[in-house]
PDB file of N, CA, C and O in Angstrom:
ATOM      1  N   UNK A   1      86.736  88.036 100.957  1.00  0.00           N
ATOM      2  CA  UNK A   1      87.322  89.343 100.866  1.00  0.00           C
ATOM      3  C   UNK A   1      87.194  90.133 102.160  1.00  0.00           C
ATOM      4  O   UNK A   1      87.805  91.199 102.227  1.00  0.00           O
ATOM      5  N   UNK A   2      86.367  89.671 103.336  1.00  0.00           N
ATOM      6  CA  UNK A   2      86.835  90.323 104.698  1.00  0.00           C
ATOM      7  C   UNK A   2      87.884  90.252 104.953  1.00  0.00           C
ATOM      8  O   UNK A   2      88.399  91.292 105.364  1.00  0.00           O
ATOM      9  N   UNK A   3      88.501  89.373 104.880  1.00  0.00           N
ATOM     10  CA  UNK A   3      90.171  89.343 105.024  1.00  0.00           C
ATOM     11  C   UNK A   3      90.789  90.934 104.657  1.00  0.00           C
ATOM     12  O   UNK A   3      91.424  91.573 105.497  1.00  0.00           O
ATOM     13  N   UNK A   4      90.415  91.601 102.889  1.00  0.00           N
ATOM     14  CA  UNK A   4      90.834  92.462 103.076  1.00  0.00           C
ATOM     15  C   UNK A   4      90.284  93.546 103.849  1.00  0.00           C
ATOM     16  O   UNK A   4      91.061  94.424 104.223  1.00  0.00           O
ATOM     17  N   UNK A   5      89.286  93.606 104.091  1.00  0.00           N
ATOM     18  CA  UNK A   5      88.410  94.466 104.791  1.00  0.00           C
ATOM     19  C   UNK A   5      89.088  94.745 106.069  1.00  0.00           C
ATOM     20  O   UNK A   5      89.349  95.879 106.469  1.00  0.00           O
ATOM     21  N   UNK A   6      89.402  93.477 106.782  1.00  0.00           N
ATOM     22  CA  UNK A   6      89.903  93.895 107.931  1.00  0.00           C
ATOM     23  C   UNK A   6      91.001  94.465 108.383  1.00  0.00           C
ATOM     24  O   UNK A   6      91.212  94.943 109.498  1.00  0.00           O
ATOM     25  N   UNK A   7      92.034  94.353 107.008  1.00  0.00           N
ATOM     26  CA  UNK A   7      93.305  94.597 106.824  1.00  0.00           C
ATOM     27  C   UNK A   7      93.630  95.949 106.611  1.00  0.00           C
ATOM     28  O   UNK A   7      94.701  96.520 106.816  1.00  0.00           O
ATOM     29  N   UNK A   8      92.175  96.549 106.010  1.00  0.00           N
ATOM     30  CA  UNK A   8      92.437  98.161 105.470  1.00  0.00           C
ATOM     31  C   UNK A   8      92.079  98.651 106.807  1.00  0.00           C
ATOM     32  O   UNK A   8      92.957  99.302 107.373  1.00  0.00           O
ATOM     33  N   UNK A   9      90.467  98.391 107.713  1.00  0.00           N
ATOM     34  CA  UNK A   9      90.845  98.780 108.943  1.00  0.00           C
ATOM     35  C   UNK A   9      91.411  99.275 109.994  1.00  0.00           C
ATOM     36  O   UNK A   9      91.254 100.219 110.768  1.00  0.00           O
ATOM     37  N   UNK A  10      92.383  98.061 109.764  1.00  0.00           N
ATOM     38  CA  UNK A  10      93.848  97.777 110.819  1.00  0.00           C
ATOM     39  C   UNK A  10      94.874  98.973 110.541  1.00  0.00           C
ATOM     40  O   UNK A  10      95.588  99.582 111.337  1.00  0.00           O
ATOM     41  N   UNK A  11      94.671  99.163 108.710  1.00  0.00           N
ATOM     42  CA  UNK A  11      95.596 100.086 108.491  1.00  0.00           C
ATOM     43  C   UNK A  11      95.321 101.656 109.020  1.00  0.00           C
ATOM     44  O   UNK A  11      96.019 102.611 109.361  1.00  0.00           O
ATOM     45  N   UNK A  12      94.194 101.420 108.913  1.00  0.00           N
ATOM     46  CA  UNK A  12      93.534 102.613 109.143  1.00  0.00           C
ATOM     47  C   UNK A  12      93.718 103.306 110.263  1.00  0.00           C
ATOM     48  O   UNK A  12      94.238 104.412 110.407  1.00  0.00           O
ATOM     49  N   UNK A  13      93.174 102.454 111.184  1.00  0.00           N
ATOM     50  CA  UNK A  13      93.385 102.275 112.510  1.00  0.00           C
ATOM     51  C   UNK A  13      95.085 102.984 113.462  1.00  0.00           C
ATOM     52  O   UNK A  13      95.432 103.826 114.290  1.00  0.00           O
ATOM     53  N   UNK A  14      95.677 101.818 112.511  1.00  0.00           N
ATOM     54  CA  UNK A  14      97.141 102.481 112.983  1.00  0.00           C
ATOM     55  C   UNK A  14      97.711 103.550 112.626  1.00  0.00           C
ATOM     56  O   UNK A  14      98.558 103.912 113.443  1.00  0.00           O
ATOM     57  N   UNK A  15      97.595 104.229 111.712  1.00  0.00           N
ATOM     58  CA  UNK A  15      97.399 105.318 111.179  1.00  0.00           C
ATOM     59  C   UNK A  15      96.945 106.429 112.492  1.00  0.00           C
ATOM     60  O   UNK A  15      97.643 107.150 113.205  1.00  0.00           O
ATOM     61  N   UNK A  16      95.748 106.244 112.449  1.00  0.00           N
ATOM     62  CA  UNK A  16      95.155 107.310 113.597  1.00  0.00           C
ATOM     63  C   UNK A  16      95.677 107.183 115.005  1.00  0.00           C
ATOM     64  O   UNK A  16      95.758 108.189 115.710  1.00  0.00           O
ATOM     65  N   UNK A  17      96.070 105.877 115.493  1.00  0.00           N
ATOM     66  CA  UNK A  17      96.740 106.071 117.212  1.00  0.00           C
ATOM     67  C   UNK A  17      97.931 106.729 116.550  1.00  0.00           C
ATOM     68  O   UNK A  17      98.006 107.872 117.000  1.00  0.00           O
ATOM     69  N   UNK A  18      98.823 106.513 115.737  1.00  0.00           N
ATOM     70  CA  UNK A  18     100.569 107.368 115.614  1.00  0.00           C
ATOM     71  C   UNK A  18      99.954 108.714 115.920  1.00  0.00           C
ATOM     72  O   UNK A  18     100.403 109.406 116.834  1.00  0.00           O
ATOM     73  N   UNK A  19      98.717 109.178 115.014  1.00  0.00           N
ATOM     74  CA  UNK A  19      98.608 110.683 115.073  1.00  0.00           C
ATOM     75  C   UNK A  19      98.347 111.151 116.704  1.00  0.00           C
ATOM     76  O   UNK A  19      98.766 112.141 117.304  1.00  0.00           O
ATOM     77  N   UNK A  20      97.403 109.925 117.206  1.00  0.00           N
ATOM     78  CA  UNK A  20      97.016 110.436 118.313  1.00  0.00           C
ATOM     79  C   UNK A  20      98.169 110.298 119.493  1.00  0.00           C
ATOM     80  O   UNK A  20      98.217 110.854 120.591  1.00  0.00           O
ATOM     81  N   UNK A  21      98.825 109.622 119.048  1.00  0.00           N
ATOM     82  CA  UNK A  21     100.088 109.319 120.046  1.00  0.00           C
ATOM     83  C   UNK A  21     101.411 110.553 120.011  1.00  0.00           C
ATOM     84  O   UNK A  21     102.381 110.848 120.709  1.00  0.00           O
ATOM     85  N   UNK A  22     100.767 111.020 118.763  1.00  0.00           N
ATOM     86  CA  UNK A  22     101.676 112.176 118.134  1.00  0.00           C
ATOM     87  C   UNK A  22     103.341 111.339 117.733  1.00  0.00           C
ATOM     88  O   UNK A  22     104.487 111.750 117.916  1.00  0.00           O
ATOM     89  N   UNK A  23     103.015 110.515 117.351  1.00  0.00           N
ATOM     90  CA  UNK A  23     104.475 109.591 116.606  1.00  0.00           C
ATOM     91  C   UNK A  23     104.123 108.597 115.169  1.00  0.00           C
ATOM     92  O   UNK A  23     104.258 107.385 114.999  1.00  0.00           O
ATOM     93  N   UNK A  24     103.625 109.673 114.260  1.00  0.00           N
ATOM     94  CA  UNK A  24     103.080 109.127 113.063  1.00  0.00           C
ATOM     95  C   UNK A  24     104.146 108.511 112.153  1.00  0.00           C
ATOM     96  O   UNK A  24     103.850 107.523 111.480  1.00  0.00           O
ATOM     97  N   UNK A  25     105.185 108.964 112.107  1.00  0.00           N
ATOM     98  CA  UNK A  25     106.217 108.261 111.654  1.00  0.00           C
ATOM     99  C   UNK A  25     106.265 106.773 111.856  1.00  0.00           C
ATOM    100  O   UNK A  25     106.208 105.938 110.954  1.00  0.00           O
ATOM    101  N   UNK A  26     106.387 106.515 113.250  1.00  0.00           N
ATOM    102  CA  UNK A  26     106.739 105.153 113.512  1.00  0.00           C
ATOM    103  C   UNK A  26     105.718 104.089 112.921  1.00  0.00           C
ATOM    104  O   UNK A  26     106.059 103.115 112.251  1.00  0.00           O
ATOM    105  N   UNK A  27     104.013 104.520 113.375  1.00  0.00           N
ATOM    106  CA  UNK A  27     103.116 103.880 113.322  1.00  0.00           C
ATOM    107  C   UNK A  27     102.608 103.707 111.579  1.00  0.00           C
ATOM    108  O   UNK A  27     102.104 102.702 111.077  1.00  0.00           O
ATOM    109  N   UNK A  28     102.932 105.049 110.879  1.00  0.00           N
ATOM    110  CA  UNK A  28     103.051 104.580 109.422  1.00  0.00           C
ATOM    111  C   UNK A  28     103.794 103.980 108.679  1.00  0.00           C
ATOM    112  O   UNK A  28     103.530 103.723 107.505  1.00  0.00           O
ATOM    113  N   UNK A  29     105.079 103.604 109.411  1.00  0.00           N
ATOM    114  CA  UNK A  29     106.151 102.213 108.552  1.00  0.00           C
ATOM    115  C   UNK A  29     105.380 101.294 108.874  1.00  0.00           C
ATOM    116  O   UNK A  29     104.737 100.834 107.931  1.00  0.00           O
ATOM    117  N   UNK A  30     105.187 100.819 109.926  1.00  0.00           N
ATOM    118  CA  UNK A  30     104.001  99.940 110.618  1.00  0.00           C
ATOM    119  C   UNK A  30     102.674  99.183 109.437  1.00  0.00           C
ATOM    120  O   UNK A  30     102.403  98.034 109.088  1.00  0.00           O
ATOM    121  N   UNK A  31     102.108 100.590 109.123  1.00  0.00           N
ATOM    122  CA  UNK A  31     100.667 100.369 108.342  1.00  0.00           C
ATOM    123  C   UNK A  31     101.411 100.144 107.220  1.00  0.00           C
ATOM    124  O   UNK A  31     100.713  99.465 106.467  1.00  0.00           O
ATOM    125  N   UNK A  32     102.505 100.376 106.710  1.00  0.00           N
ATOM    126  CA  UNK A  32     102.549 100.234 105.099  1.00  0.00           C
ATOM    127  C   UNK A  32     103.105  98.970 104.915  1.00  0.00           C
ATOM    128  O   UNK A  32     103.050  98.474 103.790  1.00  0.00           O
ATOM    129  N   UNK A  33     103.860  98.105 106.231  1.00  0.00           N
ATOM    130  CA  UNK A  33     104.826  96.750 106.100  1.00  0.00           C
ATOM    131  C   UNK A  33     103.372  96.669 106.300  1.00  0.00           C
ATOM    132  O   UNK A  33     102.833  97.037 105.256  1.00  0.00           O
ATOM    133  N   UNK A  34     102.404  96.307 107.299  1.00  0.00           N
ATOM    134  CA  UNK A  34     100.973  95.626 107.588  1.00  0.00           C
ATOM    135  C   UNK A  34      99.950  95.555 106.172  1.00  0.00           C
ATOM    136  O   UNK A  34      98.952  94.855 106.008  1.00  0.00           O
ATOM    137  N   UNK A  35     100.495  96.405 105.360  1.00  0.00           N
ATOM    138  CA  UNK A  35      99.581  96.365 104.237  1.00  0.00           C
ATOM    139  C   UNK A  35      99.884  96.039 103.068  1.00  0.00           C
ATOM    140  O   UNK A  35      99.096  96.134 102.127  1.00  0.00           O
ATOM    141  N   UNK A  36     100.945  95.656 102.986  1.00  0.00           N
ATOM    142  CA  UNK A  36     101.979  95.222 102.147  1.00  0.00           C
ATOM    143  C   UNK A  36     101.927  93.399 102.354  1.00  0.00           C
ATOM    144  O   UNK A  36     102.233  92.639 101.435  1.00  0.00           O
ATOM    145  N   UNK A  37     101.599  93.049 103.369  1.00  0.00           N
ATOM    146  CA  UNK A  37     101.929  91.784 104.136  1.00  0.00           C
ATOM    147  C   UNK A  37      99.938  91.255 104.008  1.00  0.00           C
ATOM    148  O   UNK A  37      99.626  90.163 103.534  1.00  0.00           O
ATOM    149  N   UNK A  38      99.289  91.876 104.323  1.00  0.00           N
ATOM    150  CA  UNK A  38      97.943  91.674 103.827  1.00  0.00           C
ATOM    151  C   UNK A  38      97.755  91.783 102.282  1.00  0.00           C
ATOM    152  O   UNK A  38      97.631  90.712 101.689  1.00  0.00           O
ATOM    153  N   UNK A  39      97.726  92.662 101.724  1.00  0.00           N
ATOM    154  CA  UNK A  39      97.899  92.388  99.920  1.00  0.00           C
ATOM    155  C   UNK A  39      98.621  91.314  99.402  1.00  0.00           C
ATOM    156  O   UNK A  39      98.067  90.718  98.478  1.00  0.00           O
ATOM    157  N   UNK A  40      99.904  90.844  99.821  1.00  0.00           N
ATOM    158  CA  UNK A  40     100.168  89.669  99.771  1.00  0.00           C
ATOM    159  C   UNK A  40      99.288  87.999 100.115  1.00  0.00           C
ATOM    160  O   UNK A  40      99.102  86.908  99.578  1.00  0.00           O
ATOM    161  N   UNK A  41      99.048  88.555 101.046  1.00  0.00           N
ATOM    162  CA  UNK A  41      98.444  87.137 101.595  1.00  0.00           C
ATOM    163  C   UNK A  41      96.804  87.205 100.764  1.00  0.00           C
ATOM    164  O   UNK A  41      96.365  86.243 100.133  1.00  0.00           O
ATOM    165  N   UNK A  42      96.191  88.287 100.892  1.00  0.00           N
ATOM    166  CA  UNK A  42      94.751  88.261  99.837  1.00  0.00           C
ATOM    167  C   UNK A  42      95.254  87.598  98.639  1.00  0.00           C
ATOM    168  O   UNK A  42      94.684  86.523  98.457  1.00  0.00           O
ATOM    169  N   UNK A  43      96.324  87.948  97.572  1.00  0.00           N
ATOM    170  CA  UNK A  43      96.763  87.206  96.839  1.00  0.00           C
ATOM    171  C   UNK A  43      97.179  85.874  96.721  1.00  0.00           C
ATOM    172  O   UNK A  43      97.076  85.196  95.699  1.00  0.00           O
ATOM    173  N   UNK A  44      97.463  85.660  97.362  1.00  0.00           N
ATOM    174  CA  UNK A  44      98.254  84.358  97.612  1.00  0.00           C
ATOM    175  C   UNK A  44      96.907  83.444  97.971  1.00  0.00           C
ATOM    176  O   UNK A  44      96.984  82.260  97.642  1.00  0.00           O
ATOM    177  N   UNK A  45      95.465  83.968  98.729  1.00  0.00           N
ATOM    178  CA  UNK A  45      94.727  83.295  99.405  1.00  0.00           C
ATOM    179  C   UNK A  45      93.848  83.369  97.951  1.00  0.00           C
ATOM    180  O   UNK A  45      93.260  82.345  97.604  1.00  0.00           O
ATOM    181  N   UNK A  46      93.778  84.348  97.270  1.00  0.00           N
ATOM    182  CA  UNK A  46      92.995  84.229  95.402  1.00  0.00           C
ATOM    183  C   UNK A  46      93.447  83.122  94.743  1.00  0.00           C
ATOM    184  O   UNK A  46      92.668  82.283  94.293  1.00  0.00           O
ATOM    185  N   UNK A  47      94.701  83.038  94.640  1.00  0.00           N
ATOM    186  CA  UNK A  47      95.350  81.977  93.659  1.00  0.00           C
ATOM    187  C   UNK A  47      94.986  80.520  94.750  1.00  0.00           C
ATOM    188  O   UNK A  47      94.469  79.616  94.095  1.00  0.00           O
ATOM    189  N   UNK A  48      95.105  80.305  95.699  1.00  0.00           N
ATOM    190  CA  UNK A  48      94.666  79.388  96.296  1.00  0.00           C
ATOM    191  C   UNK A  48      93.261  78.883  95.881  1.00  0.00           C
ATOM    192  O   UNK A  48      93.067  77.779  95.371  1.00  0.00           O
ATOM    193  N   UNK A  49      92.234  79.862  96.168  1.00  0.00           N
ATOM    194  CA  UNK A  49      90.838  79.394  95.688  1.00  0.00           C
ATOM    195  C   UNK A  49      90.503  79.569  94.177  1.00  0.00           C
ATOM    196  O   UNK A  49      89.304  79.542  93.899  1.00  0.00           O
ATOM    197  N   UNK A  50      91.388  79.743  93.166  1.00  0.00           N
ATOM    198  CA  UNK A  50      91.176  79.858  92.028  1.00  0.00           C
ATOM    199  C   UNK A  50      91.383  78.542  91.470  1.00  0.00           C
ATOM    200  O   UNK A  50      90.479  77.863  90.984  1.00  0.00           O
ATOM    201  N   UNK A  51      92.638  78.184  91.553  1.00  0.00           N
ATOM    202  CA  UNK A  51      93.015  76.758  91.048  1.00  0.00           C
ATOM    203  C   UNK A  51      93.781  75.523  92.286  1.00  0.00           C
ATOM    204  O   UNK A  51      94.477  74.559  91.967  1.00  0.00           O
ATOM    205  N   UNK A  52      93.367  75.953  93.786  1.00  0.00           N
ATOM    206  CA  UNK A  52      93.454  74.660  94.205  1.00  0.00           C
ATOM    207  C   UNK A  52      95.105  74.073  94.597  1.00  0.00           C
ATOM    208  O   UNK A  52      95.512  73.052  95.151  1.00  0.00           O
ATOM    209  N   UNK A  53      95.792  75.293  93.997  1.00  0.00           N
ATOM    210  CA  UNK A  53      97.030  75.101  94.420  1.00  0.00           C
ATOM    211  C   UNK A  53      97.920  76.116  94.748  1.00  0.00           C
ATOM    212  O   UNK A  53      97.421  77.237  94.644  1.00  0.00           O
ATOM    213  N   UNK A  54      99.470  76.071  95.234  1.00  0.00           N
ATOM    214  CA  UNK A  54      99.817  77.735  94.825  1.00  0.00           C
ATOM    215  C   UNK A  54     100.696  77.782  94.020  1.00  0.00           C
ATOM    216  O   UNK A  54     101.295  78.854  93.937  1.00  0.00           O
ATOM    217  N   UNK A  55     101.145  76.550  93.047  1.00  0.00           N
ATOM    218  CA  UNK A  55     102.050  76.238  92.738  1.00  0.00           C
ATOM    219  C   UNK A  55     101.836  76.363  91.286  1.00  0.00           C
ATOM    220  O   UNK A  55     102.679  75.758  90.624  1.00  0.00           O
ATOM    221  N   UNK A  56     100.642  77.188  90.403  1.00  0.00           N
ATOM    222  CA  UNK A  56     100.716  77.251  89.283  1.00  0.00           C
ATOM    223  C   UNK A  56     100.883  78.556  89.575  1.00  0.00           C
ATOM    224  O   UNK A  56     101.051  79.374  88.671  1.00  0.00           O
TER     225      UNK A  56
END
C-alpha cells in the first residue's frame, strides 16, 4: 500500500506547485487524471495479489 501512499503525495504535491506557480487550474486536471490512474492501478495491483490473476 506505499504505492498508494506515494500516489496521494504526488497528488498533493501537484496541487501545491499550480498554487505556487499561480496556475492551479492546469496542475489540478493533472492531480485528478494522476489520481484517477493510481486508484486504478492500486486496484488492479489488489486483485492481482488476491487471486493470482487479473482475469477473474
Amino acid at each position: 500500500m506505499s504505492v498508494n501512499f506515494f500516489g496521494t503525495k504526488t497528488v498533493v504535491i501537484l496541487v501545491l506547485v499550480g498554487f505556487m506557480y499561480g496556475r492551479p487550474d492546469v496542475f489540478l486536471d493533472i492531480a485528478i487524471v494522476y489520481a484517477l490512474i493510481n486508484f486504478t492501478a492500486v486496484l488492479a495491483f489488489l486483485k492481482y495479489v488476491e487471486s493470482g490473476r487479473f482475469d477473474r
